[in-house]
C-alpha positions in Angstrom: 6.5 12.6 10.0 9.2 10.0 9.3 8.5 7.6 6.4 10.3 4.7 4.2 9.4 6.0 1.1 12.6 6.6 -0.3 13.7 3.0 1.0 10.7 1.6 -0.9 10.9 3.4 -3.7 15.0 2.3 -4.3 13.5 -0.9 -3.4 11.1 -1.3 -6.3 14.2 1.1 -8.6 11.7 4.3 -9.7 13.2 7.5 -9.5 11.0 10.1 -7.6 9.2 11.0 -11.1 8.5 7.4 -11.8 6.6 8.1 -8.2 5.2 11.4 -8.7 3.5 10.0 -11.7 2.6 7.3 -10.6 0.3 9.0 -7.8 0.0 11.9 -10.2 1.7 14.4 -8.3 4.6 16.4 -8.8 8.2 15.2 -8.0 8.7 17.6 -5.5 6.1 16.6 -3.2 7.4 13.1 -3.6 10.8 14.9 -2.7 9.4 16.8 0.5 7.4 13.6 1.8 10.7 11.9 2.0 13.0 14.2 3.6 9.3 14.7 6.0 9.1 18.4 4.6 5.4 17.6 4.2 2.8 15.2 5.1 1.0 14.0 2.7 -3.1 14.4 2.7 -5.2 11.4 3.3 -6.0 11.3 -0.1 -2.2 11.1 -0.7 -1.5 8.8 1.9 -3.8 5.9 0.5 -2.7 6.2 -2.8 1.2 5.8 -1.5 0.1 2.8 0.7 -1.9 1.1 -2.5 1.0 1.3 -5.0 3.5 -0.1 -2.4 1.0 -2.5 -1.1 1.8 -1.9 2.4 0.4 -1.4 5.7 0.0 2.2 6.8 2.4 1.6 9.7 5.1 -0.2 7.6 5.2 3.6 5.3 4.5 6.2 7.8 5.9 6.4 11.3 4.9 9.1 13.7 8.0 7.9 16.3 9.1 4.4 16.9 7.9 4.5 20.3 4.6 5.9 19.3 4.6 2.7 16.7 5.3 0.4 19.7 3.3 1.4 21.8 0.3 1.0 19.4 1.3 -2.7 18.8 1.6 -3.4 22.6 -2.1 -1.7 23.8 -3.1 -3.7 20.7 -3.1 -7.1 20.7 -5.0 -7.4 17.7 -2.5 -5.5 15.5 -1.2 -7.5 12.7 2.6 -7.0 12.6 3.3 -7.3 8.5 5.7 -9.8 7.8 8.2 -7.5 6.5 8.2 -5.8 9.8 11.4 -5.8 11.8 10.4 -7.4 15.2 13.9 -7.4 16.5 13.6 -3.6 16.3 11.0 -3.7 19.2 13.5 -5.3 21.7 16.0 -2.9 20.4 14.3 -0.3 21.8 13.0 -1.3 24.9 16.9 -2.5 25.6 18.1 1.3 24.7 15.7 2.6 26.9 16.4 0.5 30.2 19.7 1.6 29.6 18.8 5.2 29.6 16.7 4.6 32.8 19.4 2.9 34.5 22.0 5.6 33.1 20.0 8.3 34.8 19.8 6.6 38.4 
């Protein structure tokens, strides 16, 4: 599962130790959650979400589509602030292009 963890965690300037301690695991798991190795358990996943302070879906992302598609069968789905909205009309322009590129 793709992630931002690394961005994140360069964001806030901890090393992947700083990390593993932090949520009391070692630094390679921190390592193969970020290069998507591994998915971390629930357990994990809350833990990672509480010392960030973000949403689940600003940390974790199953596909971008997948992401999208949640938010648009969803009206009730808060879009963090920190969320890239441009990034949705990115997408649906690459993929009209791709439709029209296969007709």
């Amino acid at each position: 599962m793709k992630n931002n963890i690394k961005k994140l965690r360069t964001e806030k300037k901890i090393s992947q130790q700083q990390l593993a301690d932090n949520l009391q695991v070692s630094r390679q798991t921190i390592n193969a959650i970020e290069t998507g190795k591994f998915d971390p358990s629930l357990r994990l996943t809350i833990k990672i979400t509480r010392f960030f302070k973000k949403h689940l879906e600003e940390i974790f992302i199953t596909s971008v589509q997948d992401a999208i598609a949640t938010m648009d069968n969803n009206p009730s789905l808060k879009i963090s602030d920190n969320f890239d909205k441009s990034l949705k009309n990115k997408i649906k322009a690459s993929e009209k292009t791709k439709k029209e590129e296969k007709k």
